[in-house]
C-alpha angles and dihedrals in degrees: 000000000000098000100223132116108263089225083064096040091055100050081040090056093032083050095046086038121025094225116084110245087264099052088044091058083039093058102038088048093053089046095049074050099061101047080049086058098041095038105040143028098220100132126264086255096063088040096061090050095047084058094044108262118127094198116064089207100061082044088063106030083057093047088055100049097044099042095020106243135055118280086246085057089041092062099040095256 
């Protein structure tokens, strides 16, 4: 769609950034993560497939190493 090498595309958004293309979806996903938690009580479960991931224990793996704790501990569970 943009018609440029990805290669390209990823030292173009780390340079405009500071965070490659992979750590920036990473981040905003563990963020949107974090208001469902707090928001809602739809389980952790729901809350991994609503932000694309099919195993509920990457989900997890990747929550607590990006906010520092388990998504349970996170909402107070």
């Amino acid at each position: 769609m943009l018609h440029i090498n990805s290669s390209y595309f990823s030292r173009l958004f780390k340079r405009e950034t500071g965070y490659n293309f992979i750590q920036y979806v990473t981040n905003a996903k563990m963020e949107r993560a974090k208001e469902l938690l707090a928001r809602s009580n739809i389980s952790v479960e729901e809350v991994a497939a609503r932000l694309g991931y099919e195993n509920k224990s990457y989900f997890a793996k990747l929550f607590k190493k990006h906010i520092g704790g388990t998504p349970g501990e996170y909402r107070g569970d």
